[in-house]
C-alpha positions, 0 to 999 in steps of 0.5 A: 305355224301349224295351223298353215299346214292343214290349209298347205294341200289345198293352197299347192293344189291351187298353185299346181293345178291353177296359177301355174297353168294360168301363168305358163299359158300367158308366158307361151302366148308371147313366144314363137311356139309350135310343133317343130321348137316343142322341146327346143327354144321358143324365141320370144316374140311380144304381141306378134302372136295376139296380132296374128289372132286379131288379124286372123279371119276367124277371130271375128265370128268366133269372137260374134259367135261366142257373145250371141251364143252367151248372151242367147242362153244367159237370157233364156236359162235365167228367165226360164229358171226363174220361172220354175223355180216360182213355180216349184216354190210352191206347195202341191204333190210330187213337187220333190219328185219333179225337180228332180226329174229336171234336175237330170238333164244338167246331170247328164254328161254334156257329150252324150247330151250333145249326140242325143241333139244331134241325132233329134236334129238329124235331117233324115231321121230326127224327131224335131224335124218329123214333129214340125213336119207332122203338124205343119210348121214345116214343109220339109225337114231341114239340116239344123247343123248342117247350114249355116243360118240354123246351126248356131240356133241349133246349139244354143237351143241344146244349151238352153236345155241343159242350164235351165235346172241349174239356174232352177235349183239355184234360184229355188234354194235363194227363193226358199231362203227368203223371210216370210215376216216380210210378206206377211207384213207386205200382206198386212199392208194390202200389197198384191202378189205383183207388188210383193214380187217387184218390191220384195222378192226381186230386191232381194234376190239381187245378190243372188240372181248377181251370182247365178248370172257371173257364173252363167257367163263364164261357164257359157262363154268357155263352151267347148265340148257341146260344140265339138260333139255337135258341129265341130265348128262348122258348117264354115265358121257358123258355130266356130266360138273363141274356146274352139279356135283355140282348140284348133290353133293349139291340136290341129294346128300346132301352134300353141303360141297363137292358141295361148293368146286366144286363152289370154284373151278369154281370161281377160274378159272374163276377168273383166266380167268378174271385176264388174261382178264385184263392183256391183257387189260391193255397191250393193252393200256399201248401199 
């Protein structure tokens, strides 16, 4: 009995400040709760409230928004991590120093890396648009974040910046864990370097690139602050994703009823991805 007692604090903090929010979003997503009942009773109403989120105007883009915004900068930040994490894999000075270096651009607070964009994207001042300009790329600047064709694009170059030294580090330390007999037989054999990257190094990097990747999406697909910094959902819809109108549901709009199915509906999915997650797993081992 006395062994439950030391794992009691961590399991309360679990209940307290997890399940329970969980739990409690889903219980309001099927009331009528706004602002004017916010200490009375909240009638229960079913799925009233997701068919109001599904009907709303908004519902679409956010939701399109949302998946090209993930799958954009999944992409680029697992390849490009990819890429350096080879790349620091090996041996040559001041490897430490640089990964570190790198390192600072996902340590750095998402809201001040979102103002620095912002103003790299400014139309008036911005250095992206006097580089471009200067060497000829463009005729004249152009308002990133304030149109729609760009603003969206705008974003997730910015995210795409900040995710590429988490998947670095992550998939260095997988590369560094490796067995080197391996290659050293695969070498004996007369295998190139190609043949040893497609046939040992990527079979054994599955479960980790797996891991990296589940996480990928659900830390990217809960965006939230990077957009509010930078856009604030805007220009129209053009950068508006499901944690945001959810946002705008429950604090702009009061209605917490329909942001509690929003959040419903992202923890579903997400959920979704993890149950996936897990089957691929357990198929990787069962094999």
């Amino acid at each position: 009995m006395t062994k439950y007692l030391f794992i009691l604090p961590s399991f309360l903090f679990v209940v307290i400040f997890m399940l329970y929010p969980i739990f409690y979003n889903i219980i309001i997503s099927f009331q009528d709760f706004t602002i004017m009942n916010l200490k009375g009773e909240k009638p229960f109403i079913g799925l009233e409230n997701y068919f109001q989120v599904f009907e709303d105007d908004r519902f679409v883009p956010a939701l399109k928004n949302t998946v090209i915004y993930t799958v954009s900068c999944i992409f680029f930040q697992l390849s490009i991590g990819f890429l350096l994490a080879l790349f620091f894999n090996q041996k040559f000075p001041f490897r430490n120093f640089f990964r570190s270096i790198l390192l600072l651009a996902w340590m750095t607070p998402l809201v001040i890396t979102g103002t620095l964009f912002k103003w790299l994207y400014d139309v008036d001042y911005g250095v992206l648009n006097y580089l471009l300009v200067q060497m000829g790329v463009m005729s004249e600047p152009i308002n990133w974040l304030g149109q729609q064709s760009t603003a969206l694009v705008a974003i997730i170059l910015t995210n795409i910046w900040i995710g590429i030294p988490f998947n670095m580090i992550l998939l260095l330390s997988a590369l560094q864990a490796l067995p080197n007999d391996v290659y050293e037989a695969a070498k004996i054999d007369g295998a190139s370097r190609v043949q040893s990257f497609f046939k040992i190094t990527m079979p054994l990097m599955k479960p980790a690139i797996l891991v990296i990747l589940v996480l990928g999406i659900i830390y990217t697909f809960k965006v939230f602050d990077i957009i509010l910094v930078m856009t604030g959902g805007g220009p129209v819809t053009a950068t508006q994703v499901l944690p945001f109108f959810g946002y705008e549901l429950a604090f702009v709009n009061f209605k917490f009823g329909l942001s509690g199915a929003v959040a419903t509906v992202i923890l579903l999915i997400l959920t979704c991805i993890s149950l996936i997650y897990l089957y691929l797993i357990r198929k990787e081992e069962s094999m």
